[in-house]
C-alpha positions in Angstrom: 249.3 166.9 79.7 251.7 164.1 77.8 250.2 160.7 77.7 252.4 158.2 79.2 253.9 155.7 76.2 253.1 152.8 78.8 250.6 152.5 81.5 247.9 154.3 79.6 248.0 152.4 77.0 249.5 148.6 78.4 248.1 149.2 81.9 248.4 145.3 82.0 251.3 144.7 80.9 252.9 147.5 83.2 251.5 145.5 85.9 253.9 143.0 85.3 256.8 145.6 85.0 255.9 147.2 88.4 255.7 143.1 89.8 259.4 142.2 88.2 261.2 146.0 89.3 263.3 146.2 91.9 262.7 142.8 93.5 265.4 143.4 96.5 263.5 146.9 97.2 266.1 149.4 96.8 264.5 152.3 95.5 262.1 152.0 98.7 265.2 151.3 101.1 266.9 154.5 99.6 263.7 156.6 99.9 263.4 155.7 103.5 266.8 156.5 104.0 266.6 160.3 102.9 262.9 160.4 104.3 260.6 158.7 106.8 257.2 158.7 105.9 256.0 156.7 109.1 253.3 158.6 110.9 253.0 161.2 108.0 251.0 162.5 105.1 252.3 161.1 101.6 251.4 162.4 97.7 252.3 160.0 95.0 252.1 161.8 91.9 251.1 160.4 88.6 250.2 157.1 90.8 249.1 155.3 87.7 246.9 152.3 88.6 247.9 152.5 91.9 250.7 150.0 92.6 253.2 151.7 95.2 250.3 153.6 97.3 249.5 150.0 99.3 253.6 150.2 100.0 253.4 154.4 101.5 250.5 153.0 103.4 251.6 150.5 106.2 253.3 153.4 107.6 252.0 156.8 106.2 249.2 158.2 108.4 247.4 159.1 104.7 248.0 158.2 101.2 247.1 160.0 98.3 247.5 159.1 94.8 247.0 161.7 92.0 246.7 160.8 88.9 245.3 162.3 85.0 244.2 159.2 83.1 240.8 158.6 84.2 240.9 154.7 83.7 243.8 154.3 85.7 242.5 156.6 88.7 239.3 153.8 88.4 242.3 150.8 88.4 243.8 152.6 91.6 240.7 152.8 93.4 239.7 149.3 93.2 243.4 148.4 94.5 242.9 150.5 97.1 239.2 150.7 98.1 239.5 148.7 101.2 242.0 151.0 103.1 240.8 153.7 104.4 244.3 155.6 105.0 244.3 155.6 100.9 242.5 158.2 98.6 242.9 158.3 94.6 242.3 162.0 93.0 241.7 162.5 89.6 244.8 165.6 89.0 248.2 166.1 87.4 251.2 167.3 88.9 250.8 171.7 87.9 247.2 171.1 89.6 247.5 169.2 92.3 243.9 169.1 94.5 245.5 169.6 97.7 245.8 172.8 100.0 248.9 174.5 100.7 250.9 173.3 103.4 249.0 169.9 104.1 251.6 167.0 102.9 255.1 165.8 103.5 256.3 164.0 101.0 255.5 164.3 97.3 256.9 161.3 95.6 256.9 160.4 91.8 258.3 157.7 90.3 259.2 157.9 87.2 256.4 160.4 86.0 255.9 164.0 85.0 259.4 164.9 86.5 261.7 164.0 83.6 263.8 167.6 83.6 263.7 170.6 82.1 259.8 171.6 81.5 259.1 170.4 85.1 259.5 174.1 86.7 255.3 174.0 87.3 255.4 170.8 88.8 258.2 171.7 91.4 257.1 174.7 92.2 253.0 173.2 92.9 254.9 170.6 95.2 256.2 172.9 97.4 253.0 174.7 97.5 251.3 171.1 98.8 254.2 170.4 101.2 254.6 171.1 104.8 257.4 173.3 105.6 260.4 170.5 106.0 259.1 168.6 103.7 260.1 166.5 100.3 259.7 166.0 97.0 261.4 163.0 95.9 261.6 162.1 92.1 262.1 158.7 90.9 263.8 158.6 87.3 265.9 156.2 85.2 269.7 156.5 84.9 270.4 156.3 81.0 274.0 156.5 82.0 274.3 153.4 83.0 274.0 149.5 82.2 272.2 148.2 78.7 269.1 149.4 79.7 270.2 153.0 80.2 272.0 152.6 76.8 268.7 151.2 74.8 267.3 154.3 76.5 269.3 156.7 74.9 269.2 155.1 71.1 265.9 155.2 71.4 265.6 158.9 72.7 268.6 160.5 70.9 267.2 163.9 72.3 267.3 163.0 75.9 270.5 164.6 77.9 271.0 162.6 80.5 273.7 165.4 82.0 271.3 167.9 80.9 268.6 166.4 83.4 271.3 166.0 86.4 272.4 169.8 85.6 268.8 171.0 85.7 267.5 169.3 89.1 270.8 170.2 90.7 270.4 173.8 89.8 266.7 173.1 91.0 268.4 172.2 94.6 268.1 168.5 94.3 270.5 166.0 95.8 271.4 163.4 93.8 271.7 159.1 94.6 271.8 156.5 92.2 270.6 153.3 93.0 271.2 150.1 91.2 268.2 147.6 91.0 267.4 143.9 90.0 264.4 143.0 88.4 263.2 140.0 87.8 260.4 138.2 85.4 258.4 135.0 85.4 259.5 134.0 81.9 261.3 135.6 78.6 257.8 136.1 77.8 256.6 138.9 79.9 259.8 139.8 80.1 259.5 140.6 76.2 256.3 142.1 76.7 257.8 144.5 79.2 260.6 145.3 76.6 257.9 146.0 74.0 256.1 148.8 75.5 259.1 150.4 77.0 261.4 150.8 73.4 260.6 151.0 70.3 260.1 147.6 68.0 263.7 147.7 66.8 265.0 148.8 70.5 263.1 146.5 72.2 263.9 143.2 69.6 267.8 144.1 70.4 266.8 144.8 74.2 265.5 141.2 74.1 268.5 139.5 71.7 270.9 141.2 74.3 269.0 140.1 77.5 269.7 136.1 78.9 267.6 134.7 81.0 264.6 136.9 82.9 266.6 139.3 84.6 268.2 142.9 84.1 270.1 145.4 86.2 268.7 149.0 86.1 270.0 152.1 87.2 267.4 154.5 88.9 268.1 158.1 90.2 266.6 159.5 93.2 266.4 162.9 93.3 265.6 164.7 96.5 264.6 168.4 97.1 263.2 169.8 101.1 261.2 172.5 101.8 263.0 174.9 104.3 261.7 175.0 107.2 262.0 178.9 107.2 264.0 181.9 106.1 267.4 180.6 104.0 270.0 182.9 104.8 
């Protein structure tokens, strides 16, 4: 396990990230598109302190957020402790505490799944889903925009064509998805920044940000279960 470089260690200040991302929902509205999780059992893997599992739950019939930090699986239960539809497991993504065959949608969003090395991970998803079912991973386009760009100075070994390559040869379809978000104030804007990039990224992330608002490019990647023999 490969602590996050965030949430473990700002779980605050990632609040205010997961608040300002995506104000106009378009991650969600894209999700919904290539599956509908009304009436039906989701997974949200490496759920962190718990901030999209309320979301899954005015229409999932249960909601289960797995997560390995063990301070953030206490945050997510006391978000979530007063709906019953929601549960929060203590778990990582090669382990996940499910039976086989009992979900249908595994969702992660921007965790674990980050390309090559994710084999285990894919292959325990499938176990967990329902015949039919999906896994849909939630990444960041570092092709695209200044953001994508301060991505890739600040991780000269990440290939973003590398990643496509590997989750299309993994039989994922591919959408990208263009998102605003939106902060209070430069200041937690700033903070944001500063747990996301290094100190020398994230002061030129900041000198080359006006206002309180970015564009960022996410990537959805979506892979089914078959429903039975694949001829």
């Amino acid at each position: 396990m490969i602590a996050s470089p965030n949430i473990w260690h700002w779980p605050a200040v990632y609040e205010e990230e997961n608040r300002a991302q995506d104000t106009r929902g378009a991650v969600y509205a894209a999700l919904r598109e290539a599956v509908d999780w009304a009436g039906a059992d989701v997974v949200d893997v490496g759920c962190g302190s718990g901030f999209h599992l309320p979301m899954f739950a005015h229409e999932a019939r249960t909601v289960t957020g797995v997560e390995p930090h063990p301070p953030l699986v206490d945050l997510a239960r006391r978000r979530t402790v007063a709906d019953e539809t929601i549960t929060v497991l203590h778990g990582d993504a090669e382990r996940l505490p499910l039976p086989d065959n009992s979900v249908d949608l595994v969702h992660a969003r921007t965790a674990y799944f980050f390309g090559p090395g994710c084999g285990a991970g894919i292959t325990e998803a499938l176990r967990v889903l329902r015949p039919g079912g999906a896994l849909a991973v939630v990444d960041l386009d570092a092709t695209a925009h200044p953001y994508g760009r301060w991505m890739r100075e600040d991780l000269p070994h990440y290939d973003p064509p590398a990643v496509e390559a590997f989750f299309a040869a993994q039989g994922f379809d591919l959408r990208r998805i263009d998102t605003e978000w939106a902060f209070p104030d430069r200041a937690s804007l700033e903070r944001v920044l500063g747990i996301e990039f290094s100190p020398r990224i994230a002061a030129r992330a900041t000198r080359e940000t006006p206002g309180t608002g970015l564009t960022v490019r996410y990537r959805l990647h979506i892979r089914r279960k078959p429903r039975g023999l694949e001829l």
